[in-house]
C-alpha positions as CSV (number, residue, x, y, z in Angstrom):
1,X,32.3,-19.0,-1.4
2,X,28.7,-17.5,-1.0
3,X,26.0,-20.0,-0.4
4,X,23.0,-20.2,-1.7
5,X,21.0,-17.6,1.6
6,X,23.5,-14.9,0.7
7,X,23.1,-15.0,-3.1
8,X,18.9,-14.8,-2.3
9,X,19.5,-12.3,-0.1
10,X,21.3,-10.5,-2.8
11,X,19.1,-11.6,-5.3
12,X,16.6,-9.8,-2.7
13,X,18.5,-6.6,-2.9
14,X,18.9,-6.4,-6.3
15,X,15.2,-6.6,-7.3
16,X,14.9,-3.7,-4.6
17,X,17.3,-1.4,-5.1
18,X,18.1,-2.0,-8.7
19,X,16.3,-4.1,-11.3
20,X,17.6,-8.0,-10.8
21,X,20.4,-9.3,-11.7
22,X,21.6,-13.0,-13.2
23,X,23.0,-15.6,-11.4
24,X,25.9,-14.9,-12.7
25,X,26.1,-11.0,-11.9
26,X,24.4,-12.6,-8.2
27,X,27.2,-14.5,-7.6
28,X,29.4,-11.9,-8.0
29,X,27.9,-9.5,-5.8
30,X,27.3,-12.1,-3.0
31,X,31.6,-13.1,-3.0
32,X,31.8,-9.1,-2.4
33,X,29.5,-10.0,0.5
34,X,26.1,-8.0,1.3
35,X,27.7,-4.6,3.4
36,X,29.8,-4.0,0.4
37,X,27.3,-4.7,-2.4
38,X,25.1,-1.9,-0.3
39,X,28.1,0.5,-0.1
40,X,29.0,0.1,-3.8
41,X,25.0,0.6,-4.4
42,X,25.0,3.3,-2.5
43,X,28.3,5.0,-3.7
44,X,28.9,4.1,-7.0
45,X,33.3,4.7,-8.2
46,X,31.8,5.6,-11.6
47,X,28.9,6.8,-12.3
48,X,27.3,5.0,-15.7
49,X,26.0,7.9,-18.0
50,X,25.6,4.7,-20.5
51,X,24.6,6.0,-24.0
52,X,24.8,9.9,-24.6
53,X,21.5,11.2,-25.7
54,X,23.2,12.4,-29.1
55,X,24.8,9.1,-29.9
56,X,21.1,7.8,-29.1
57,X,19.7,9.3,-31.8
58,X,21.8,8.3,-34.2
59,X,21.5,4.3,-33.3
60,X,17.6,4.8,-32.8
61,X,16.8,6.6,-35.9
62,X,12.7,6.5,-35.0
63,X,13.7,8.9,-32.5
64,X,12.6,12.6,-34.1
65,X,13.6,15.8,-33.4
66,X,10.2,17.0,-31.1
67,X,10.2,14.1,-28.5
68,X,14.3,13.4,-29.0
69,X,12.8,9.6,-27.4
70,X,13.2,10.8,-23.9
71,X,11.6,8.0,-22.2
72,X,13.3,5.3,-24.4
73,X,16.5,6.6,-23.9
74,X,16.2,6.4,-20.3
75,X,14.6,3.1,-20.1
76,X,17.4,2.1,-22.1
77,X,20.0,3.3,-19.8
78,X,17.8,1.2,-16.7
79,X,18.1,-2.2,-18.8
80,X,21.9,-1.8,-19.4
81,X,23.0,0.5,-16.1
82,X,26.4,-0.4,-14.0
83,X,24.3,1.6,-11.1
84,X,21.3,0.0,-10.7
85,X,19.9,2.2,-7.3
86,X,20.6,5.5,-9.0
87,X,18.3,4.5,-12.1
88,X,15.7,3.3,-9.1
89,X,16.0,6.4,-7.6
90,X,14.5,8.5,-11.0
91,X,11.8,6.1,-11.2
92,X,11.5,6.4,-7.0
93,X,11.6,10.7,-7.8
94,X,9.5,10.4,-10.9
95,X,6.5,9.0,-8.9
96,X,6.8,11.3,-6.0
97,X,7.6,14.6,-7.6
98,X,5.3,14.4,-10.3
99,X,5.3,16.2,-13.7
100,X,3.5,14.9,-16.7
101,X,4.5,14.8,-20.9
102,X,0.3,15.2,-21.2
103,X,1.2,19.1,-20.2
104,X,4.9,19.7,-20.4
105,X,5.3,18.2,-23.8
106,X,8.6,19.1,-24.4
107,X,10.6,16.0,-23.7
108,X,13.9,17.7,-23.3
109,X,12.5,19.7,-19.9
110,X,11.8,16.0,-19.0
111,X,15.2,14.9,-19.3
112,X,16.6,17.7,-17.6
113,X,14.8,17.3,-14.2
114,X,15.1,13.1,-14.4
115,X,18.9,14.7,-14.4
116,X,18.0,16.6,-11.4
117,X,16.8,13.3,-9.7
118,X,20.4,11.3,-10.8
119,X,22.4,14.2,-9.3
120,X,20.4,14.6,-6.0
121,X,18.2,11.8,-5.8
122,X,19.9,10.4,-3.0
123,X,21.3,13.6,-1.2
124,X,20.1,15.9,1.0
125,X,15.9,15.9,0.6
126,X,16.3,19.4,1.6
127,X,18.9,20.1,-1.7
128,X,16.3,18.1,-3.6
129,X,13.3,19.4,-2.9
130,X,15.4,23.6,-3.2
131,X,16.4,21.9,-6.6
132,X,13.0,21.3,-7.7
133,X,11.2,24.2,-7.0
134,X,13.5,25.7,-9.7
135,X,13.0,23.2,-12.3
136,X,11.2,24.6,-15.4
137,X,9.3,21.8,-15.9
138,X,7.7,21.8,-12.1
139,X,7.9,25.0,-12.6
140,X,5.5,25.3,-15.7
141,X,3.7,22.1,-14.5
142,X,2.4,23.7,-11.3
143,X,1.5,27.0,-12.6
144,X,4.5,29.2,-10.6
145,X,5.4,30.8,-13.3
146,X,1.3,31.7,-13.3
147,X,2.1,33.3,-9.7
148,X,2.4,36.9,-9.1
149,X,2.9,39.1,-6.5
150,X,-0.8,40.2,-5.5
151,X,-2.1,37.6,-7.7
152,X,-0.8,34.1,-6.1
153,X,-1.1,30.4,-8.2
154,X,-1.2,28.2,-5.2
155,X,-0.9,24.9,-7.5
156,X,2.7,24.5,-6.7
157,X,2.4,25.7,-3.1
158,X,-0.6,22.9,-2.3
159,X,1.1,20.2,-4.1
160,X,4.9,20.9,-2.2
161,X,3.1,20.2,0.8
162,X,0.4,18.1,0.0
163,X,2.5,15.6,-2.2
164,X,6.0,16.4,-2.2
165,X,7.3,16.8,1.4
166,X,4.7,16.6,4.5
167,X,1.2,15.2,3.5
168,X,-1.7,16.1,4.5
169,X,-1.9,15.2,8.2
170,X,0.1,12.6,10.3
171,X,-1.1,10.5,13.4
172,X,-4.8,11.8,13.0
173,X,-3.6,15.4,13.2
174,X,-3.4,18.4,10.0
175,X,0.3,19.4,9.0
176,X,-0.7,22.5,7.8
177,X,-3.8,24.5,6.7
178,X,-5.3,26.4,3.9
179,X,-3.4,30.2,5.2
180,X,0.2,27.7,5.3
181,X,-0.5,27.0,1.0
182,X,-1.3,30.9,1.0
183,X,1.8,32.0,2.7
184,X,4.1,29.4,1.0
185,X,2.8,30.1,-2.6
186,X,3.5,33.8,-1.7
187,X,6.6,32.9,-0.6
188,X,7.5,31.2,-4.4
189,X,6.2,34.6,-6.3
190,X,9.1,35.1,-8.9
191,X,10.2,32.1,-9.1
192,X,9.7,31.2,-12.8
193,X,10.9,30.8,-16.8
194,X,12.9,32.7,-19.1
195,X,11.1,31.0,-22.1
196,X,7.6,29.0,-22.4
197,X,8.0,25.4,-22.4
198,X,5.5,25.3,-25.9
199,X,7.7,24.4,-28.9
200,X,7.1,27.5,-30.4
201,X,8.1,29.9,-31.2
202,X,11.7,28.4,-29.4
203,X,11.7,24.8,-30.4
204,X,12.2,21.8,-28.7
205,X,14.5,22.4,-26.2
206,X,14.7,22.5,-22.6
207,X,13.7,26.3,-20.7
208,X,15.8,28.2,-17.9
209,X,15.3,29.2,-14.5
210,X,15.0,32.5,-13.5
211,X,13.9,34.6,-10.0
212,X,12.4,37.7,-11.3
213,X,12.8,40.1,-7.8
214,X,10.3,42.5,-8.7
215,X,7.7,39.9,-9.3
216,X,8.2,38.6,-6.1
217,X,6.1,39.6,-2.6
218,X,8.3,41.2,0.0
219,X,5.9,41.2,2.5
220,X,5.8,39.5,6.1
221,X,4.7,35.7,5.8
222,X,3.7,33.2,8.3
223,X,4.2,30.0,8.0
224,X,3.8,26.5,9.9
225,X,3.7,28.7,12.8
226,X,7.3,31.0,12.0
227,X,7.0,34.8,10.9
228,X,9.4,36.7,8.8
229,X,10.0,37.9,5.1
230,X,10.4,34.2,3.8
231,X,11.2,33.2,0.3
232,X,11.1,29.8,-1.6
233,X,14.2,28.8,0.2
234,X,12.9,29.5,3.7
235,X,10.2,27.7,2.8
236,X,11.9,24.5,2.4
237,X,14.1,25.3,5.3
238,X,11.0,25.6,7.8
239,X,9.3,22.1,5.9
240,X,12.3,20.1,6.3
241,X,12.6,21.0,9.8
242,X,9.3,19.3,10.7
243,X,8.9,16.0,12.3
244,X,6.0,15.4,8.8
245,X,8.7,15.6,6.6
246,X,10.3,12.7,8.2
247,X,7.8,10.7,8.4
248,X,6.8,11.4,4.9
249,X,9.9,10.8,3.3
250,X,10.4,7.3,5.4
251,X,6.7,6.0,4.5
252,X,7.7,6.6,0.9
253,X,11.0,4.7,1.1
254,X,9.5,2.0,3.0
255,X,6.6,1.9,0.1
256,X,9.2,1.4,-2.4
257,X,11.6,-0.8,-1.0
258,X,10.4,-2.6,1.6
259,X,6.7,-3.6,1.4
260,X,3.6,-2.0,-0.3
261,X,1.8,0.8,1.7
262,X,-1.8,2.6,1.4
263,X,-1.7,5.6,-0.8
264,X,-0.3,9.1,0.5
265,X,-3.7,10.4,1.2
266,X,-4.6,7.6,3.6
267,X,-1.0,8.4,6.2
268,X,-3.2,11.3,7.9
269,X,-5.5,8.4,10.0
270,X,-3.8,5.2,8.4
271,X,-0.4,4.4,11.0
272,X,3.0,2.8,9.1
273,X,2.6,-0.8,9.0
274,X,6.0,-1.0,10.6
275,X,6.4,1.7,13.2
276,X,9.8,0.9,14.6
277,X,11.2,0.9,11.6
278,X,9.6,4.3,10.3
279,X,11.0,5.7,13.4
280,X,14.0,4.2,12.9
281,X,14.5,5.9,9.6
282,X,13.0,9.2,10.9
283,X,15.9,9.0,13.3
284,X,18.5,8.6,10.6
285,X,16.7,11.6,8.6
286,X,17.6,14.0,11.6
287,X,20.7,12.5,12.5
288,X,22.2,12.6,9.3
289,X,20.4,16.3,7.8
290,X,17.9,14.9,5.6
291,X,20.4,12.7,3.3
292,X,18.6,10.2,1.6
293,X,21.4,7.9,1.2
294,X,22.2,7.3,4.9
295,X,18.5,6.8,5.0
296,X,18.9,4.2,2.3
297,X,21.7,2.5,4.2
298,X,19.9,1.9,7.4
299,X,17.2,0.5,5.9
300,X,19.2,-1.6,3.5
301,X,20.8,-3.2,6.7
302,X,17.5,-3.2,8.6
303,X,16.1,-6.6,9.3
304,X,12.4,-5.4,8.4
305,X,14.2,-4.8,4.9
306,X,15.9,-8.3,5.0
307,X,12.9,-10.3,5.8
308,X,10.3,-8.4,3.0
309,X,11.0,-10.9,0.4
310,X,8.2,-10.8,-2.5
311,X,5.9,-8.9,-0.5
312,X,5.8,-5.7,-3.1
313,X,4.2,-6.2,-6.2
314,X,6.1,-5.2,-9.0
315,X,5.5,-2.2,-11.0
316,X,5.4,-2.4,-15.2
317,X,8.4,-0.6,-14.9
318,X,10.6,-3.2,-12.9
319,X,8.4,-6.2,-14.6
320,X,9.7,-5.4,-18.5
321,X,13.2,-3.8,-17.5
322,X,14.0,-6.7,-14.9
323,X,12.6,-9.4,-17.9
324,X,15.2,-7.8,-20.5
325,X,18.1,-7.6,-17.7
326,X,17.1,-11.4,-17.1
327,X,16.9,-12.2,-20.9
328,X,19.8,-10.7,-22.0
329,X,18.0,-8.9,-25.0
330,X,18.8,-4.9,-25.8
331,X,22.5,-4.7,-24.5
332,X,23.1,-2.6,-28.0
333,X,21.2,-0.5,-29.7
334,X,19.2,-1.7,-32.5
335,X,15.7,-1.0,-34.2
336,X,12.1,-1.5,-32.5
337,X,12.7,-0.3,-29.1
338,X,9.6,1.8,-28.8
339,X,7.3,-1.3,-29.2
340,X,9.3,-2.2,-25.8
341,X,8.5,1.0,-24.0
342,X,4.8,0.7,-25.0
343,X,4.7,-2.4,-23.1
344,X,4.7,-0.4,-20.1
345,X,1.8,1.8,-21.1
346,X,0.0,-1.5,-21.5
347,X,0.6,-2.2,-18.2
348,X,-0.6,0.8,-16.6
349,X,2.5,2.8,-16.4
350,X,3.6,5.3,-19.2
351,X,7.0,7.0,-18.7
352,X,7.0,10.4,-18.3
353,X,3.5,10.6,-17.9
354,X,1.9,9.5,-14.8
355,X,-2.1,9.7,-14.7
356,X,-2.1,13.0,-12.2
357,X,0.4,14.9,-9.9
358,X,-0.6,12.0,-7.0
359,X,1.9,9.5,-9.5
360,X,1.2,6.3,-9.9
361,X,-0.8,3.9,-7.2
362,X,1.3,1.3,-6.5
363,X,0.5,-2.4,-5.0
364,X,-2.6,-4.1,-5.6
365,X,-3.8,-1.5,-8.1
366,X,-1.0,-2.1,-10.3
367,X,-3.0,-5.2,-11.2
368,X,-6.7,-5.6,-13.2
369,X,-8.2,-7.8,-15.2
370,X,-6.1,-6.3,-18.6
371,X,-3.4,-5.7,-16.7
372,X,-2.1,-8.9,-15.9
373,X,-3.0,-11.0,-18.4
374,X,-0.4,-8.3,-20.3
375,X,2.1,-8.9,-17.5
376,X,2.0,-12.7,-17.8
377,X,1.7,-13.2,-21.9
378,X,4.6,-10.6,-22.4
379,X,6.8,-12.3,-20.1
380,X,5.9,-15.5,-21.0
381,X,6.6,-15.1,-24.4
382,X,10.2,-13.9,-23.4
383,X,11.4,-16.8,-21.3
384,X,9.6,-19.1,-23.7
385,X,12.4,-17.9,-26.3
386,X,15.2,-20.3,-25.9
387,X,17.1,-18.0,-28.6
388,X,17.9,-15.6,-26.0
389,X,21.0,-15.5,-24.2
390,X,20.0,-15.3,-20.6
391,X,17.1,-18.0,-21.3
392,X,20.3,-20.0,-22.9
393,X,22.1,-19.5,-20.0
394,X,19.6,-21.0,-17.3
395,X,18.8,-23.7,-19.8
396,X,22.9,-24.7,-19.1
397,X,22.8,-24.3,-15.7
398,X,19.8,-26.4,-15.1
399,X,21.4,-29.1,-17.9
400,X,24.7,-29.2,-15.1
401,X,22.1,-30.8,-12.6
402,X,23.2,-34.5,-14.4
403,X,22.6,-36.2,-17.6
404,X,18.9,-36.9,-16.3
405,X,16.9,-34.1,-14.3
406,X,14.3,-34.9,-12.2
407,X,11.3,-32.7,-11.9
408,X,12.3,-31.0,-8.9
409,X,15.9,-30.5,-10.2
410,X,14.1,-28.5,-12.5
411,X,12.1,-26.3,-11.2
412,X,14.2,-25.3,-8.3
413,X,17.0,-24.6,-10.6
414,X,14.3,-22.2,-12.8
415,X,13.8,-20.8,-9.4
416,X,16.9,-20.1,-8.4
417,X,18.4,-18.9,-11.8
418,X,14.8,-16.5,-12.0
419,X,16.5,-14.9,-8.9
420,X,15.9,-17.4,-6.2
421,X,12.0,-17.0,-6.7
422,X,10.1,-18.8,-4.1
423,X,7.1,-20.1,-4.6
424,X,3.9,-22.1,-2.3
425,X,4.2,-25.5,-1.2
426,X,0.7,-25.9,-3.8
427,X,1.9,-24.4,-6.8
428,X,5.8,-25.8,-6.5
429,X,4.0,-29.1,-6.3
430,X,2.0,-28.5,-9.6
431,X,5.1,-27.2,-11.4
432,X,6.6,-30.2,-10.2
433,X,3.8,-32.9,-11.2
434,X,3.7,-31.0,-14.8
435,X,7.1,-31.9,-15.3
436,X,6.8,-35.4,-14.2
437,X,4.0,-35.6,-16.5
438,X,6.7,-35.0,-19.4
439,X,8.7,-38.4,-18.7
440,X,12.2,-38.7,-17.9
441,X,13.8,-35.7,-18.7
442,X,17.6,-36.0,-20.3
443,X,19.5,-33.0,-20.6
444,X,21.2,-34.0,-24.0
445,X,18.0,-34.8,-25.5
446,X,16.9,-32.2,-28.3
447,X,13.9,-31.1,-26.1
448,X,15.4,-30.3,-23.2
449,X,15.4,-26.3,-24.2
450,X,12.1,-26.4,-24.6
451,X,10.9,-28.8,-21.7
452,X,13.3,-25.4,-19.4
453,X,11.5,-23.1,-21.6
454,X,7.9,-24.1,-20.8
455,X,8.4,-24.7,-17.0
456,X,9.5,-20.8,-17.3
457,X,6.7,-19.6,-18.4
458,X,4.7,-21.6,-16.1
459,X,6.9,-19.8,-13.7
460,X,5.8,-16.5,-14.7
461,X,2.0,-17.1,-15.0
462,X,2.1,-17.8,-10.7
463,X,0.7,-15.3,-8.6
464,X,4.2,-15.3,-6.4
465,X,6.2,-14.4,-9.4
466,X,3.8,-10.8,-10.1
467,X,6.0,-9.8,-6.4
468,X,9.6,-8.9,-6.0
């Protein structure tokens, strides 16, 4: 039977790679044991496609035909998913790989390339990144469907290097220069639409890929230091080949699932916090041709992973869909779920439509003034509703302590049932004379819901609990 350091350690996996879990779901996972919870992350026997996006609309009839409610439909699918690290993986691909609804807006593109990111979000980065320069919406977003040959867009051609696969420099030095974005945007001429992502005059619906040959430049390229008549694919071949694309792709998984990191312009003169494990993971990315999910499982079984507890601050995303996993509210369909997904855009995060192609900045910046007064009254007022089933739930397991609970019976067993939060000797202590403050506390007494209600929200309001 799993003890209580393998079910936190879980517990610490699950917020990573997935979006927490209950005790109850913890438990399970931890019997399995940790190596096979990874490998049954990692390699899913069924892959949850949850609620067809047709079905969707007919359950969440506020859903109209222009938008098709995209981004609720797939935050939907995160609350309720059987494969938690594939949904992490969009939202991991969503923030690195930028397009926004402020420019597409047509929804349906949207959901085709957050497709994209399911199907090869944790296969080969050079597949991915091949499978992204031909997705209309990148497409469109950047301008390559802008580029011609003799008249080059370099948006997309900046950005792929820029943002998407190298960065600008690495250890103090330039990956590339300004004839590199030249040559690779020359190399991308043709690559664009059939039809204009504007609702009209084709409606709504998502547009095609196509290479138009006689659009694109046949001439001699060079590029990162290699000569020859490259295309869009060689492109990606010579980029992946580079020691920058290593790195870059390990500082972002280490960012996202291990501890937070300075921004992607800062990796040119700002080292990895962790160098051993960075080269570790650069290792794997060469020893196992760029796949991503043999990345994943090295670090998932790295000790700098292991020992990272609550030292990434959560983003709106994983705050609101790990509250409704832990809550047990939205398993089915009902009305009102767009007031949900605006919670994130209170936050500081709106779906689909990060603030520029940079994404999102992560860590300390998730958090202002506004921000997290949001982040602490939302979730407070969830786990202050003893009508829900998962605040039900810990309200039982804390009541199987003993007929009377003593104030640190209490508040440990909020902790644990939270996801084995841990919390400062200081503020454990004031949680802990609160309680005491309340008088004997009897499980079978009428208030007893309430007295577990209120010590989680006090939970909630701490500084430890804005980290996962």
């Amino acid at each position: 039977m799993a003890d209580n350091h393998d079910i936190a350690l879980i517990a610490h996996l699950m917020r990573r790679a997935g979006f927490g879990e209950t005790h109850a779901q913890l438990q399970e996972r931890a019997a399995k044991g940790y190596e096979a919870t990874v490998e049954e992350l990692l390699n899913p026997q069924q892959h949850d496609n949850g609620l067809e996006i047709d079905l969707a609309e007919r359950y969440f009839v506020e859903w109209n035909h222009f938008t098709r409610g995209i981004p609720e439909y797939h935050m939907f699918r995160m609350i309720n998913t059987r494969t938690p690290l594939e949904e992490k993986m969009i939202l991991f691909w969503h923030g690195v790989l930028c397009t926004s609804d402020s420019k597409l807006q047509s929804q349906p593109s949207s959901h085709t390339q957050l497709e994209l990111f399911r199907n090869y979000g944790m296969e080969s980065f050079h597949d991915l990144l091949l499978e992204i320069s031909r997705d209309p919406a990148m497409v469109y977003f950047l301008d390559n469907c802008l580029s011609h040959k003799g008249a080059i867009n370099e948006n997309y051609g900046r950005e792929l290097l820029e943002l998407f696969s190298m960065g600008v420099g690495m250890d103090g030095e330039f990956n590339y220069t300004e004839d590199d974005v030249k040559e690779c945007s020359r190399a991308f001429t043709g690559w664009t639409i059939a039809n204009s992502i504007p609702g009209q005059p084709y409606g709504r619906y998502d547009a095609r890929f196509v290479y138009n040959p006689a659009d694109h430049d046949e001439g001699v390229k060079t590029f990162l230091g290699e000569t020859g008549n490259f295309d869009g694919e060689d492109i990606v071949n010579i980029i992946c080949r580079k020691p920058a694309a290593a790195r870059f792709l390990s500082r972002h998984l280490y960012n996202y699932f291990v501890a937070d990191d300075v921004g992607v312009p800062s990796w040119m003169d700002t080292p990895p916090e962790d160098p051993d494990t960075i080269k570790m993971l650069e290792d794997e990315y060469f020893r196992s041709g760029y796949n991503i999910r043999s990345m994943l499982r090295v670090l998932f079984h790295s000790d700098a992973f292991k020992n990272a507890r609550f030292r990434r601050i959560k983003s709106p995303a994983e705050t609101v869909i790990g509250m409704m996993r832990l809550i047990g509210d939205w398993q089915t369909p009902k009305p009102g779920f767009d007031s949900l997904f605006n919670e994130l855009k209170y936050m500081g995060q709106e779906f689909l439509n990060p603030p520029s192609v940079e994404g999102w900045h992560t860590g300390r910046e998730w958090i202002d003034g506004g921000t997290l007064v949001e982040r602490i009254n939302y979730s407070a007022d969830l786990v202050g509703d003893t009508s829900f089933p998962g605040v039900q739930d810990i309200i039982q397991a804390v009541a199987s302590e003993g007929t009377v609970v003593s104030p640190e019976a209490l508040v440990d067993g909020c902790l644990r049932m939270m996801g084995y939060y841990e919390l400062s000797h200081d503020t454990r202590e004031m949680l802990i004379a609160r309680a005491r403050n309340r008088g004997e506390m009897r499980s079978d007494s009428p208030q007893f819901p309430e007295q577990v209600g209120q010590t989680l929200q006090m939970i909630v309001a701490t500084r430890e609990y804005l980290y996962a």
